[in-house]
N, C-alpha and C positions, 0 to 999 in steps of 0.2 A: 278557252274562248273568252275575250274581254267583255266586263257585264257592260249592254248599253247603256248610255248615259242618260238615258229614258227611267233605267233600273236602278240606277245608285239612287241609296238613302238619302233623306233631308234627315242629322240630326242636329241636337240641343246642342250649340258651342260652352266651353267653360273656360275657367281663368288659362288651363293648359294648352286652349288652344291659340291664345295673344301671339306668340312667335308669329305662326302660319298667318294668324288675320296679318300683322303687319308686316310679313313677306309678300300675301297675295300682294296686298297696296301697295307696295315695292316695287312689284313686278310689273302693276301697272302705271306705273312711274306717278305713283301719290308718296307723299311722305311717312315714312312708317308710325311715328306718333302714337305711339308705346303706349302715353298717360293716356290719349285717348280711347284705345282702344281698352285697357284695362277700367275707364270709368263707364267704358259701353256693355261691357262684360258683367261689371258687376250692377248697374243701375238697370240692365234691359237685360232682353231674352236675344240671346244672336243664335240663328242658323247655319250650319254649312252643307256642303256637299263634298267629300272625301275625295281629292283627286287618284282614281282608280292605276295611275301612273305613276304616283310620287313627284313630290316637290322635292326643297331643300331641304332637312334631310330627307334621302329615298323614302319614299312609304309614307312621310310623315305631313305633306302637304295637303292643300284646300284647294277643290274646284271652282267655290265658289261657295259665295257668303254674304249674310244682310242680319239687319240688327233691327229690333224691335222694341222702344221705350216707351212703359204706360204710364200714363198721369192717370191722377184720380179726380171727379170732380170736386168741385168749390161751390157750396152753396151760398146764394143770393135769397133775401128776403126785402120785402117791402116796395112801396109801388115808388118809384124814382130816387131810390132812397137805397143805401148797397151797405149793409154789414160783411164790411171785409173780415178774411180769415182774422184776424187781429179782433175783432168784435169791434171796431168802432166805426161808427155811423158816418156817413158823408154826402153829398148829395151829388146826384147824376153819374152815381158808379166811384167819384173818387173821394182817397181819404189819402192820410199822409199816417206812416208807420214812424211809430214812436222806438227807443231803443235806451238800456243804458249802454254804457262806455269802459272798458277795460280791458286787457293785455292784446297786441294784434293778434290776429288768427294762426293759428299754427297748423300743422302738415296732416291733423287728423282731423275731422267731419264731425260735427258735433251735432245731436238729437234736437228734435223739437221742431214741429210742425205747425199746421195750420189748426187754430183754437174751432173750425169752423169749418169741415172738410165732407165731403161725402153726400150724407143723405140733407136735404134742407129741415130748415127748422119747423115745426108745426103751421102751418098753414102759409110758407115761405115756396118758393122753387127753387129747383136746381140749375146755374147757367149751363152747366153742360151736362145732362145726366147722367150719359154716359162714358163721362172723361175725354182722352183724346190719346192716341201712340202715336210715336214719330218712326218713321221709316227712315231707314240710313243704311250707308256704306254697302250698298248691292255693288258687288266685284265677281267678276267673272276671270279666271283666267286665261291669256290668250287663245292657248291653246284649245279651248271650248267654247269662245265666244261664238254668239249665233247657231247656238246648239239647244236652243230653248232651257238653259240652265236658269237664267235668269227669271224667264216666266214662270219657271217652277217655286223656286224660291219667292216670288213676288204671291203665286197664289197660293203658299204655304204660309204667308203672314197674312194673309187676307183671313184664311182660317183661321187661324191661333186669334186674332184680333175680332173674331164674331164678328159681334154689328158694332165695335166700338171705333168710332171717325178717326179716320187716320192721316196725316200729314206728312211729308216729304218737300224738298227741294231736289227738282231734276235738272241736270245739266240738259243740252241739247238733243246729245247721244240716247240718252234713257226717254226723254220728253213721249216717243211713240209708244214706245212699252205702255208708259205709263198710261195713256188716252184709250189704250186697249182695254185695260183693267179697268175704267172708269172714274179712273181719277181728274179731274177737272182744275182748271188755270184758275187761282185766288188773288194771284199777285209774283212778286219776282223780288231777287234782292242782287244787288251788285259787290261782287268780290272787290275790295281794293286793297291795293299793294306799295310801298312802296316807304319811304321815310318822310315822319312827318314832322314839318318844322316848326318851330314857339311860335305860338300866335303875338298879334301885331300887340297885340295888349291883354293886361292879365284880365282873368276871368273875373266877375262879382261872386263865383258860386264856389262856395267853400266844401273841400275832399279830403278826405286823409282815409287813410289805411284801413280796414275793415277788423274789429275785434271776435274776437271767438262769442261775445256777449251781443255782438249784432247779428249771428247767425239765426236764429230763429223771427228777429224783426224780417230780415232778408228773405228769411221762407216768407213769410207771410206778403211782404210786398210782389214778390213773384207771383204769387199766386192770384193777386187781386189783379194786376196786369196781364198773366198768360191767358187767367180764365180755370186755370188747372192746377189740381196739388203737383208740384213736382219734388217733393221734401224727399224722396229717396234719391235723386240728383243733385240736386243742392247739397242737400247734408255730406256728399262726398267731393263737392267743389274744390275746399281746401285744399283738397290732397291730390288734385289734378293741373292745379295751377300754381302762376307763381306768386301772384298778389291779386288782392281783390280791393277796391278800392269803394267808397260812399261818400254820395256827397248829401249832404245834411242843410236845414234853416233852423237856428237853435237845435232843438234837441230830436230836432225829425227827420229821417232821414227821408230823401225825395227822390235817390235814383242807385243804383249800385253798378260796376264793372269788374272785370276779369278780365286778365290776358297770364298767357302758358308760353312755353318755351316748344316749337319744334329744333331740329339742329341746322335749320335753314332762317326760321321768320320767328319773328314774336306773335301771337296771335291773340287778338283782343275778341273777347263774347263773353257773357251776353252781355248787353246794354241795355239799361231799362232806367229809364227816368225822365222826372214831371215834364220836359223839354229842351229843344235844343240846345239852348246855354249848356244847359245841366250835362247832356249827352255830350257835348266836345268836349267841356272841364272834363270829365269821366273818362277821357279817353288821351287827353291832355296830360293828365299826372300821371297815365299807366306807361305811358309809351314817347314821348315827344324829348328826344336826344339819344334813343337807344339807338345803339351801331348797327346794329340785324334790323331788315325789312319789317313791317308792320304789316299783318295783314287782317281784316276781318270785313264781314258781312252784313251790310248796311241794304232796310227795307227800301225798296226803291221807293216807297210814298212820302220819305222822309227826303225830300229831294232838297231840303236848305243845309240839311248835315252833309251831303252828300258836294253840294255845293266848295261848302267850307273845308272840309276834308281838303279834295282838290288843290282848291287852292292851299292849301297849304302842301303841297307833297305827295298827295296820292293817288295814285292813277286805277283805272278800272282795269283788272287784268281777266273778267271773264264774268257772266251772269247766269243765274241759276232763276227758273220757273217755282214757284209755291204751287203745290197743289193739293188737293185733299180729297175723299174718300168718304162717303156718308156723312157730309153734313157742306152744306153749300157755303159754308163761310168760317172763322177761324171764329172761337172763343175769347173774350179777354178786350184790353183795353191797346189797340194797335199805334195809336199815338201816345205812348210811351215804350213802348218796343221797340229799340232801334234796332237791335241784333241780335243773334240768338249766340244761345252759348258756343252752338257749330251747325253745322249744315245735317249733320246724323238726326241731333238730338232735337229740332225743329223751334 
């Protein structure tokens, strides 16, 4: 007799099981995105549920599956006055990460985090005490849908994540799941797609290539911007993308970007920097005359990027809801957040 699906185990997914997660996504006609999934595998805790029928191969498939990434907090000291992970001082939360300059980055992830993480400093506070995880890639396969697979999975990371606030982006389809569990509407961000053409005139804001020696500047700017350590993400960026780009004022760097290869689109994430100029040059030099489609995820409150994008070649191909879980509002500095690295990792 077949075990119900009420009975089949939630367990711990591992690197062995990357095939199945990017078959499930296959099957529900998502793109398989291998590097992603292999940096969600190793940076997060992913779950599944064993399809008791077999996938491709027999025996060897997923019922279903969700991924769960923790940041650690980022302490803040002083009264309007913000020691970034970097230790230096700025006023009103912001400061500009310093860096030297040497060989571009190459295919491996290099150490070195936030000088400034975790617990605050003696009579300082914590912005987020208790960090934040991102919720991603809940798949169900057809065959199970609306078989409470997914609730299961959903209140098995509610578990694992205690009382630490949690974030996601829901498509439309998941939006009710998610309202049931508690999770509440922050904000939204717009998918665009499409090829993006030179702008009318070159930029003022200078980018080039990101070094292995700017990798831990980059942690540290991350972190003053998300609100959260993410240095176990980061530090494996390298090796899941294909170029990272910074753009700099002398010798400071003020914003950074990323774009990866799927075997369909270029994908640009995250984006982070001082402002919109900043964020188009950053997305400008990564992407603007490549033959494959451009796709990435722009917060809908940045609605001049959003704008210009547009007009230049990009069209909105679908919108996803922000919402979060134990804490009424997002950590971090959101105007300078344009994008996130992916819709998983938050």
């Amino acid at each position: 007799m077949p075990t119900p699906l009420s009975a089949l185990p939630i367990r711990p997914l591992t690197m062995a099981d990357l095939s199945a997660c990017a078959d499930l996504a296959e099957s529900r006609g998502w793109s398989r995105e291998e590097r992603s999934w292999r940096l969600l595998l190793a940076a997060g805790a992913g779950y599944g549920i064993d399809d008791p029928v077999g996938g491709p191969p027999a025996g060897k498939g997923l019922a279903a599956v969700c991924v769960l990434t923790s940041y650690g907090p980022v302490a803040r000291v002083g009264d309007g006055m913000t020691d970034g992970p970097g230790g230096h001082r700025a006023e009103n939360g912001r400061k500009r990460t310093q860096r030297p300059s040497s060989d571009p980055v190459g295919s491996q992830g290099v150490g070195g985090g936030p000088a400034v993480a975790g617990r605050p400093e003696a009579g300082g506070r914590s912005s987020v005490d208790r960090g934040l995880a991102a919720v991603g890639k809940l798949l169900v396969a057809e065959r199970y849908e609306r078989q409470g697979l997914g609730r299961r999975l959903m209140r098995h990371v509610l578990d694992e994540a205690d009382d630490r606030p949690l974030v996601l982006y829901a498509t439309s389809y998941g939006l009710p799941l998610y309202q049931r569990l508690g999770f509440t509407d922050v904000g939204g961000a717009a998918r665009l797609r499409g090829h993006l053409r030179a702008p009318d005139r070159p930029s003022p804001v200078t980018t080039r290539p990101a070094t292995a020696h700017d990798v831990r500047a980059l942690v540290r700017l991350d972190a003053e911007v998300l609100g959260v350590d993410r240095t176990a993400l980061l530090t494996r960026l390298p090796s899941c993308t294909d170029r990272i780009q910074v753009a700099e004022e002398g010798s400071t760097i003020t914003g950074y970007a990323a774009v990866g290869s799927t075997p369909r689109t270029e994908v640009v994430g995250p984006v982070i920097a001082e402002d919109t100029a900043t964020a188009e040059a950053l997305i400008t030099a990564l992407v603007t005359g490549r033959e494959r489609p451009v796709r990435l995820d722009i917060d809908t409150r940045h609605s001049e990027l959003l704008r210009r994008l547009t007009e230049r070649g990009l069209a909105t191909a679908s919108m996803t809801t922000t919402m979060t879980h134990g804490t009424p509002s997002l950590p971090g500095d959101w105007a300078r957040h344009f994008a996130p690295l992916s819709l998983a990792t938050g």
